[in-house]
N, C-alpha and C positions, 0 to 999 in steps of 0.2 A: 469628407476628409480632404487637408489639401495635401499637397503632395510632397513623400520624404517625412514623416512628424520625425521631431526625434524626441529621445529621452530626457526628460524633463526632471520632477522632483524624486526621490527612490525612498522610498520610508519601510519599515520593521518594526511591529512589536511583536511582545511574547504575554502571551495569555496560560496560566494553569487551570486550571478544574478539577475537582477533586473528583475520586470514581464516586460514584453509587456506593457499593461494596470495597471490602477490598479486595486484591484482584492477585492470582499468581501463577507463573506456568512453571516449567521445569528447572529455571535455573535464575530466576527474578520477581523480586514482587513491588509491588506498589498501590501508592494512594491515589493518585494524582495524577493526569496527564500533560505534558505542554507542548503548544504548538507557535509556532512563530509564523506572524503572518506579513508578508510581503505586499508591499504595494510600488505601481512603478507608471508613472503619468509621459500622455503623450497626444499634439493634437487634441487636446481637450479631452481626452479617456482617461479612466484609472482601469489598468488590471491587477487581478487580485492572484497571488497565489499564498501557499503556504508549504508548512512541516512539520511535522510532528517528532520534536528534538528537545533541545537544553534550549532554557535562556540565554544562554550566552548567544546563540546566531545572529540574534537582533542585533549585538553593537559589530559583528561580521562584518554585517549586509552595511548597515549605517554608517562604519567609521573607514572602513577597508573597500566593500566592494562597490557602492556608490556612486561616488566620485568617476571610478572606471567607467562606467554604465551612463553616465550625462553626458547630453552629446550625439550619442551615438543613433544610428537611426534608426529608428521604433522597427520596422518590419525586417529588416535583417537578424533575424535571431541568430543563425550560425555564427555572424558576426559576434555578438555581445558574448555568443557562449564560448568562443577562442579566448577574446577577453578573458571573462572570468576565470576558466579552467587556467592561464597564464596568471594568472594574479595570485593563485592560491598555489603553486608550484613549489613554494618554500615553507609554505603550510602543512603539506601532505593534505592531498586528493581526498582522501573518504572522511568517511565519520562527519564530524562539525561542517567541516568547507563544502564540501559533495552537498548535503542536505542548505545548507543557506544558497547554492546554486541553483539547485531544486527549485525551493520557493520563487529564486527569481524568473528561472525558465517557465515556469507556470506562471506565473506573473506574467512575462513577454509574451506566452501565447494567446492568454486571455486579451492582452490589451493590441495583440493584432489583431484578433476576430472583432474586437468591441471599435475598432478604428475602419474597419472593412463592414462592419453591418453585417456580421454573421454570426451563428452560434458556432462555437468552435469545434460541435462532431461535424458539420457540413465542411469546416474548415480544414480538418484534414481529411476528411472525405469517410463515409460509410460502409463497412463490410455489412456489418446488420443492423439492427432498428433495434436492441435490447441486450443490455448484457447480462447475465446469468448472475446469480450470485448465491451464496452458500452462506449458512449464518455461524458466526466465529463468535468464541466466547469460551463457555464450560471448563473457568479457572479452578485453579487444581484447589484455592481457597474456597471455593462455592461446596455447602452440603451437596445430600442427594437430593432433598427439596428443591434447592435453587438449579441443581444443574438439570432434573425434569423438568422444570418449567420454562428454562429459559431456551432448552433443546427443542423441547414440544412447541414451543412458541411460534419458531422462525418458523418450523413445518406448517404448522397448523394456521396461523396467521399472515406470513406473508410467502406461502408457499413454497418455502425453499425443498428442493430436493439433494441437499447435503447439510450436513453442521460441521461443528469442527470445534473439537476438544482439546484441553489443554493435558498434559502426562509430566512425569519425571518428577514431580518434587516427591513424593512417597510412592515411589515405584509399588509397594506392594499395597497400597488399595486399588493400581490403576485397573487390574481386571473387572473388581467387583464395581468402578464408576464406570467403565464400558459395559457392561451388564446393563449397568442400570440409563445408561445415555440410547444404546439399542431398543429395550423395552421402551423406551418414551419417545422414541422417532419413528417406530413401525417399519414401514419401506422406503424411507430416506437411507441415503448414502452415510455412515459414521466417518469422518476423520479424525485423526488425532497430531497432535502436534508438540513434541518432546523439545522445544528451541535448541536442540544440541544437550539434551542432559547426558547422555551417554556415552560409552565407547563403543565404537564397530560390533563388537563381541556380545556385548549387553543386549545392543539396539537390536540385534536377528532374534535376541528371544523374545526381547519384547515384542514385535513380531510376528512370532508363531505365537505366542501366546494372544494378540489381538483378534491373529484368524479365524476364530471361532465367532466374532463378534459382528461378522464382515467387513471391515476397518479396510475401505478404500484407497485410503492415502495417507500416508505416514511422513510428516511433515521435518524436516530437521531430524533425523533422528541419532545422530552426529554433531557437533559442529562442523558450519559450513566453512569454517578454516582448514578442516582435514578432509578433501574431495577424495582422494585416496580414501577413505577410510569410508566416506558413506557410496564409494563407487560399491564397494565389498558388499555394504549392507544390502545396495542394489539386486547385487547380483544372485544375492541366499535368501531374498526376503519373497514369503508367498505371492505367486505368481500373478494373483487377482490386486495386488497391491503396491499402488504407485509410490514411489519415492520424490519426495518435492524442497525444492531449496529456491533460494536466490534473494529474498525481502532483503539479505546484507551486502547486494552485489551492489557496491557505489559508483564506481565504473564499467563500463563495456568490458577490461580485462577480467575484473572480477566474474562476471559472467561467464566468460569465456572459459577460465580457469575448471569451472564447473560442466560446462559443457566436456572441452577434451578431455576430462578424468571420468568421463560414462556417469558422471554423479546421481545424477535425476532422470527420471520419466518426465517428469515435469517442470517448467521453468517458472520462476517466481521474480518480480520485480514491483518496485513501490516507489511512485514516480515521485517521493515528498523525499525520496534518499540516491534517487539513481541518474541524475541529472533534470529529473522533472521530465516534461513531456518527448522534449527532443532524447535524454538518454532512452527514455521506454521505447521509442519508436524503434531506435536502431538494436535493443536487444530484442524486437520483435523479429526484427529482419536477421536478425541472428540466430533467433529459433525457428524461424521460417527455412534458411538455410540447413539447420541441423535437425530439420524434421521434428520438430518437438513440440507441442503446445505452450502456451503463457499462458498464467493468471496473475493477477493484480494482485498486490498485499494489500490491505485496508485504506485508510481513506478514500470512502468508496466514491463520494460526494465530486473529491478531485479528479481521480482515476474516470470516472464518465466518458467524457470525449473524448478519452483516448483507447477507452475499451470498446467502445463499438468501432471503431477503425482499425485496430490490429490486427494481421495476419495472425490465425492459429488460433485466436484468444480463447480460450476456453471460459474461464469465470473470475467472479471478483468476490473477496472476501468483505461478506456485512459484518466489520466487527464491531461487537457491542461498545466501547469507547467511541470511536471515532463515530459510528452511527450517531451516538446521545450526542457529543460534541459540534457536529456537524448541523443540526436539528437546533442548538441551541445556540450557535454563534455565527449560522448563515441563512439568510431567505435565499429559496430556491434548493434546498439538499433534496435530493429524490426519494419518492417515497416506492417501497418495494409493494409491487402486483406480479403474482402467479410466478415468485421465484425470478425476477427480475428489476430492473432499472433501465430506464430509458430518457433521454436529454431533452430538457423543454425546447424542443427548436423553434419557439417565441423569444429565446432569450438571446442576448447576445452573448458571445464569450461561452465563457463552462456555467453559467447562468449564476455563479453565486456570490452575494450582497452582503458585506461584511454586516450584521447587526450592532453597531458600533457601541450603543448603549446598553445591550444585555452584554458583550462583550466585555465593558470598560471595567465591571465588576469582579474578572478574572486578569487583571492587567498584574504583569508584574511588577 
């Protein structure tokens, strides 16, 4: 490497893929998924990041944030991310701008690890050798067929010791699909995950009513825009059962907001929407501070190297979308042994390789 690269050429597309199935949880459904993938050249590297958002990001990244980003010098990422966070200040922070940031931070740190000769868990350094992961899916669309088999699965095949189910669109089958998601996982942990269907009031019976089922963790069971309200739920909800939020924290405050309203047991962040690697870091260091564990949201593929180096990290969510996705538009996504993922430390970077010609076929 010689020394100083800077920023070079910054590219963006956006790729869709239709689901499998169709797919639905408490308060959305869909065909389709799409990811905007980030590329950002320096020194002779390309790093690769992405997100998993609207098409629109691409002409973000392309026409807007760009420009800002050439120039500047590859391995100061604090740098580029003042940048960017300043560029999009009349945008408003979250949503769109947050998640095209994302992609580029994860971009920037891949292509400092791929410019230093390193894989990028060595690059920010290693708490453990594997991160856990739980398998997500069990859409409120899917029969009881589909939702046995795809529960049994992750236990049964790649060992997971949690699953994680979707609730809320027909609150009154949810008991008899926890019934039947328990029965097909044996001695795995059940979660359930309501995206906000509910109100405070609703969400404590649904609740009591899950605890029969042993039901873990109770994902959103509020929206995460009312912390007040899922503090409450917190506080009435059986005691074996953890309350969890955060995949919508775009910012650090967002985070935070959550933390001092007692909201969760558990903290949630998803590094394709929360600044990318640098925002995960420091809401790590922010759950470290406030005594609380993290897990990853989905894209687990991405999430990698920064889940074995987080203080607290507890696990990472395998969800059925972004697993297929990931398997089908990257060489190198990890493949799950004994309820786990671990970093090719042969690879440089977060080790993964656009496939650019099975990709080209989902191009927008």
């Amino acid at each position: 490497m010689r020394e100083d690269p800077t920023i070079g050429a910054v590219r963006a597309r956006a790729f869709t893929v239709p689901t499998d199935a169709p797919e639905a949880d408490g308060t959305f459904a869909w065909d389709k998924t799409t990811l905007v993938v980030a590329e950002v050249e320096a020194g002779g590297e390309t790093g690769l990041g992405y997100s998993y958002t609207d098409a629109s990001v691409a002409p973000l990244i392309t026409k807007n944030l760009a420009a800002r980003l050439s120039g500047l010098p590859a391995l100061d990422i604090p740098r580029a991310n003042a940048v960017l966070w300043g560029a999009v200040r009349n945008l408003g922070r979250s949503g769109l701008a947050a998640s095209a940031i994302s992609a580029l931070d994860t971009a920037l740190w891949d292509l400092k690890a791929r410019l230093l000769g390193l894989p990028l868990a060595s690059l920010f350094g290693r708490a453990r050798e594997r991160a856990e992961i739980y398998g997500s899916g069990g859409f409120t669309s899917y029969d009881d067929r589909q939702l046995r088999e795809q529960l049994a699965g992750w236990v049964e095949q790649d060992g997971c010791r949690a699953v994680k189910m979707k609730i809320g669109s027909q609150p009154e089958r949810d008991p008899a699909r926890m019934a039947t998601a328990k029965a097909a996982i044996g001695a795995a942990h059940l979660f359930i995950d309501a995206n906000g269907a509910f109100t405070p009031k609703r969400a404590v019976a649904v609740a009591r009513a899950a605890e029969p089922f042993g039901v873990a963790w109770f994902e959103e069971p509020v929206t995460s825009d009312d912390p007040a309200g899922m503090a409450s739920v917190r506080a009435t909800a059986p005691a074996g059962m953890e309350i969890a939020a955060g995949e919508y924290a775009y910012t650090l405050d967002d985070l935070r907001g959550l933390l001092a309203a007692g909201a969760v047991d558990v903290a949630q962040a998803d590094v394709t929407r929360c600044g990318g690697y640098s925002g995960f870091l420091k809401i790590a260091a922010l759950c470290e501070a406030a005594h609380l564990d993290l897990s990853g949201h989905c894209a687990p593929a991405l999430h990698l190297p920064v889940a074995v180096a987080a203080p607290r990290f507890r696990h990472l969510e395998w969800f059925h979308d972004h697993v297929r996705i990931e398997r089908m538009l990257f060489d190198g996504a990890p493949v799950a042994r004994d309820g786990a993922i671990a970093p090719d430390l042969a690879r440089p970077g977060h080790g993964l390789i656009l496939k650019t010609r099975d990709a080209d076929a989902y191009a927008v």
